[in-house]
C-alpha positions as CSV (number, residue, x, y, z in Angstrom):
1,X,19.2,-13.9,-11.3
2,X,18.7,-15.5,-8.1
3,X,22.2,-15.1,-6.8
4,X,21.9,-11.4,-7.9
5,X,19.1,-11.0,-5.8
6,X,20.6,-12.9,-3.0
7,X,24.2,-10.9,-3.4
8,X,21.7,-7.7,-3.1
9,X,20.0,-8.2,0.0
10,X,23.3,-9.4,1.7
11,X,24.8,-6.5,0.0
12,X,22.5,-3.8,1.7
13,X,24.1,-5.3,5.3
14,X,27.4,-3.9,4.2
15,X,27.2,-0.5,2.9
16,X,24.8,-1.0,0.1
17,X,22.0,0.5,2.2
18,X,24.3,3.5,3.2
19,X,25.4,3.9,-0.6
20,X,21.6,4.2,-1.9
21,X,20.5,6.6,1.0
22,X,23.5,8.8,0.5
23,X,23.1,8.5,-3.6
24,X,19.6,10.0,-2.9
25,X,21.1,13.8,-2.2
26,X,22.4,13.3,-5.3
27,X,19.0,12.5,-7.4
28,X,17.4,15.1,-5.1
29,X,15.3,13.2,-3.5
30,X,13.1,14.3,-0.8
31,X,11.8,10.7,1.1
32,X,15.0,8.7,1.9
33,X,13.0,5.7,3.1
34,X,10.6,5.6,0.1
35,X,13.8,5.8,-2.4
36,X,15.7,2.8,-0.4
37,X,12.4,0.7,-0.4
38,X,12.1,1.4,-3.9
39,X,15.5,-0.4,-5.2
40,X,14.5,-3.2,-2.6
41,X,10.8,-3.5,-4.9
42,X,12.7,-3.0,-8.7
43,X,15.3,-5.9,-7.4
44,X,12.4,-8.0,-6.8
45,X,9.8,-7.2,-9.6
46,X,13.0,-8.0,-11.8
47,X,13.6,-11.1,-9.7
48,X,10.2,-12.2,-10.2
49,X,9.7,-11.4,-13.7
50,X,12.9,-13.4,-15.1
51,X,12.0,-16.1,-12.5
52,X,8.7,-16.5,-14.4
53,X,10.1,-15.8,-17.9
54,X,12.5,-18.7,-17.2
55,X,9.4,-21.1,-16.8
56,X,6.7,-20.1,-18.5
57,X,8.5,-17.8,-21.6
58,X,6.2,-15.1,-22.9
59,X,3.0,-16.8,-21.3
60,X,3.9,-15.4,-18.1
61,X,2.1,-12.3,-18.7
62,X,-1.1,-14.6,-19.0
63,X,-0.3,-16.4,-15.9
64,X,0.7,-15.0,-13.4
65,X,1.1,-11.3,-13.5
66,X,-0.2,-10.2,-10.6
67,X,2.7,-10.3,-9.0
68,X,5.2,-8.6,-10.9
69,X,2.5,-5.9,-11.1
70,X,2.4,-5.5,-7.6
71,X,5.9,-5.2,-7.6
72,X,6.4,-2.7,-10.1
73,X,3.3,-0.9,-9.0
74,X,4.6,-0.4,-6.1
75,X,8.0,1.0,-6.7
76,X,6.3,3.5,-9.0
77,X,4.1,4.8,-5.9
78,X,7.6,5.0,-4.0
79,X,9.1,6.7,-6.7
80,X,6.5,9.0,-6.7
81,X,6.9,9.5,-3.1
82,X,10.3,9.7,-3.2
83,X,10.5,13.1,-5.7
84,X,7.1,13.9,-5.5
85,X,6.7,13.9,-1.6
86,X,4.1,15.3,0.3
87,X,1.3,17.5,-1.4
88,X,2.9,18.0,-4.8
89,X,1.0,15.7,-6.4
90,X,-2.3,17.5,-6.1
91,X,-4.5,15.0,-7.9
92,X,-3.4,12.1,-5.6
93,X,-4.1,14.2,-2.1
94,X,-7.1,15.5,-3.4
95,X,-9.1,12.4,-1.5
96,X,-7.4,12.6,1.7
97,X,-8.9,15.4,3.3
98,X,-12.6,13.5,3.5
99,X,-10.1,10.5,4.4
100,X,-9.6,13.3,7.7
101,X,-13.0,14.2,8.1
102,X,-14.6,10.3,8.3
103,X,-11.7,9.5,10.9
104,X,-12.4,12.8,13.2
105,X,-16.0,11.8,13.0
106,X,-15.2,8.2,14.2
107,X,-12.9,9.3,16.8
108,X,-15.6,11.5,18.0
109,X,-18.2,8.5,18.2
110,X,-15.9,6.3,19.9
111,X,-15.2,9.0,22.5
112,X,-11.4,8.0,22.5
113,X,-10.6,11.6,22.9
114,X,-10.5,14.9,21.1
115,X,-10.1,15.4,17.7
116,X,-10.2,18.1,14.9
117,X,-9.7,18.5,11.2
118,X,-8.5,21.2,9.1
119,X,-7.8,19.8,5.6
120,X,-5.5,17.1,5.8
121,X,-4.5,17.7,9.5
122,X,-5.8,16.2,12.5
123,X,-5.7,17.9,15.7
124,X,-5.5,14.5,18.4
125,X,-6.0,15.2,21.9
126,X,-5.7,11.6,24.1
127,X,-4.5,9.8,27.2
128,X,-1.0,11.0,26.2
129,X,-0.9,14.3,25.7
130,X,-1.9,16.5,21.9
131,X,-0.5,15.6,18.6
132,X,-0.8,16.9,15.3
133,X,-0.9,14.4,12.3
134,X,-0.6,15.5,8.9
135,X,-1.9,13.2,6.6
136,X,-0.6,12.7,2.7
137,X,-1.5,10.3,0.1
138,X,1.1,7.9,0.9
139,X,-0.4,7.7,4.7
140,X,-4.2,7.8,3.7
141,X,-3.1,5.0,1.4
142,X,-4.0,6.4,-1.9
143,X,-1.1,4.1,-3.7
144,X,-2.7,0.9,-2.4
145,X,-5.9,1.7,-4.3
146,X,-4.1,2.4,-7.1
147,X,-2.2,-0.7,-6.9
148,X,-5.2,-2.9,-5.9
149,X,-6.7,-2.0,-9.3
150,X,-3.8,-3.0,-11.2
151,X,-3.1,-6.4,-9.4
152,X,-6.7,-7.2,-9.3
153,X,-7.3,-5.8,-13.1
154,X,-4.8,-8.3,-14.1
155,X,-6.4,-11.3,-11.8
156,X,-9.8,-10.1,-13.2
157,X,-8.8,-10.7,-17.0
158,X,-7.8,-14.1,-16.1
159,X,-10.9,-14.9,-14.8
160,X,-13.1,-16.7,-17.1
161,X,-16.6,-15.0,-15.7
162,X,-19.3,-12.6,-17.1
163,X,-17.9,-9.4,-17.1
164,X,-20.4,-7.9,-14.8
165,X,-19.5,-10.2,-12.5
166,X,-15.9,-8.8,-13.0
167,X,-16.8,-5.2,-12.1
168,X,-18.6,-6.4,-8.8
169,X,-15.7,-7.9,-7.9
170,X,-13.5,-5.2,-9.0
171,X,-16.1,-2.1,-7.1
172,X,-16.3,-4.4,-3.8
173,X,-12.2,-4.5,-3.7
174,X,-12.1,-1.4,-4.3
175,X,-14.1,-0.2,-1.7
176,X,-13.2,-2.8,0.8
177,X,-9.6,-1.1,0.0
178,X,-10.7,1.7,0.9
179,X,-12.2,0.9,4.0
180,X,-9.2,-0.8,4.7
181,X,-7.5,3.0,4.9
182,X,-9.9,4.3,6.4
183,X,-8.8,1.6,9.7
184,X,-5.3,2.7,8.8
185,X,-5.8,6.1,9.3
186,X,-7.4,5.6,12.3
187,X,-5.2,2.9,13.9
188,X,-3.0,5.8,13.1
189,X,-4.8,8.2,15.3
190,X,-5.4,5.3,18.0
191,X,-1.9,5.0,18.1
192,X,-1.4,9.0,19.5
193,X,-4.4,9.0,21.3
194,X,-4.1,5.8,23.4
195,X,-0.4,4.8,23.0
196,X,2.0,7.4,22.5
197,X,2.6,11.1,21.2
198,X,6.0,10.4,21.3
199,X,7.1,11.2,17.1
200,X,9.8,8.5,17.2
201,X,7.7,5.7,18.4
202,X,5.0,6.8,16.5
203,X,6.9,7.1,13.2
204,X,7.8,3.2,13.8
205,X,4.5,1.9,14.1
206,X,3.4,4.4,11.1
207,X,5.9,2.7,8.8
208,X,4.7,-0.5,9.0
209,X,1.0,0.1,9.5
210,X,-0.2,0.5,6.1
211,X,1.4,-2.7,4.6
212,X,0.4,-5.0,7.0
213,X,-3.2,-4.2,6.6
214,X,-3.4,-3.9,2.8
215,X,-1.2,-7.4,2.0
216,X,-3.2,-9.4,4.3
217,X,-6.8,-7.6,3.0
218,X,-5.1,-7.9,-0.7
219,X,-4.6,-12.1,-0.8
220,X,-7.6,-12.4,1.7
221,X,-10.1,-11.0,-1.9
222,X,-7.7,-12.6,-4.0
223,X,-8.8,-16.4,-2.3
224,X,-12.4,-15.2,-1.1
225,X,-12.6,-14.5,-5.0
226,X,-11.4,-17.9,-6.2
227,X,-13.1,-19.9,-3.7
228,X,-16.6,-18.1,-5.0
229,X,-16.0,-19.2,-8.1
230,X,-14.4,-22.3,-7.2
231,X,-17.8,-22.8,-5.9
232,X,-19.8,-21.8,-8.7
233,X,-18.0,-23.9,-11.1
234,X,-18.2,-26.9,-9.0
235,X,-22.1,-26.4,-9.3
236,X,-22.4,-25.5,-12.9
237,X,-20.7,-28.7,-13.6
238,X,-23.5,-30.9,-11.5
């Protein structure tokens, strides 16, 4: 399995990657990046899950699945985005207009320049010129809630704790996660108002933004959590 994964990722370097966007007119899909990023997530939930299946049999699911959910999680959300893009998925953009309205309001306190909401567009006036940023689900990070309640669902059953102590954890990861969009959103809108306007650039830092603040903020709970009650056991045990 590994050197299926290994032929794969040397594989998109030589016309893989060009196969799997152009398969994607095919499939009708609407997101090219969000269906290439997808194989590259099944490849390694499937990597990952016969990896642990190979050590630990059946018991994996009891040991370590958080991260084959995270995997699969994840290319679910991109599947989603890739033929559901956008607004079609009412229920899922529902949330992001007040996502809108909290970062106007701290744009406005900050005084880094003008801004204005109108549903799920932002109106950005900065050092660089105007810019209009229309803001889905995928971008307000809607699909790293979801997925932070399914990796840290999983971590929670493990966890051999009351279960009100559970559903504190699970309500302060939740809403540290979504603070953690709300910065996205507006390192997004920092971005146009004190960097750039310029789409292309902009579209480059947007593409990484969201993943390198939800990963780090995602392991960060994950080892604050077992530290805690790292802690606690150490002292129950005194």
């Amino acid at each position: 399995m590994a050197l299926v994964t290994i032929v794969y990722l040397i594989s998109l370097e030589y016309g893989l990657r060009e196969y799997i966007n152009e398969s994607a007119e095919f499939f009708d899909v609407q997101l090219i990046y969000s269906w290439t990023w997808m194989w590259d997530f099944i490849v390694m939930a499937i990597f990952v899950v016969a990896a642990l299946s190979i050590f630990f049999g059946k018991r994996w699911i009891r040991i370590a699945p958080a991260g084959p959910i995270f995997l699969t999680g994840t290319a679910i959300i991109l599947s989603l985005d890739a033929f559901f893009p956008y607004d079609t998925l009412g229920p899922l953009q529902y949330v992001v207009p007040y996502f809108v309205q909290a970062n106007v309001w701290l744009v406005t306190v900050l005084d880094l320049g003008t801004a204005v909401a109108r549903d799920n567009v932002m109106f950005l006036r900065g050092d660089h010129g105007s810019m209009a940023l229309q803001v889905f689900w995928p971008s307000a990070g809607v699909h790293s809630i979801i997925i932070f309640s399914l990796v840290i669902g999983a971590f929670m059953l493990k966890l051999n704790i009351p279960r009100k102590r559970k559903a504190v954890y699970f309500v302060l990861g939740i809403i540290g996660t979504i603070t953690v969009n709300l910065i996205r959103i507006f390192s997004l809108s920092w971005y146009a108002l004190k960097v750039t306007t310029d789409p292309v650039a902009w579209e480059e830092y947007h593409k990484i933004a969201g993943e390198i603040m939800f990963l780090p903020w995602l392991f960060a709970f994950i080892l604050v959590v077992v530290i805690i009650e790292s802690r606690r056991l150490k002292k129950s045990e005194k």
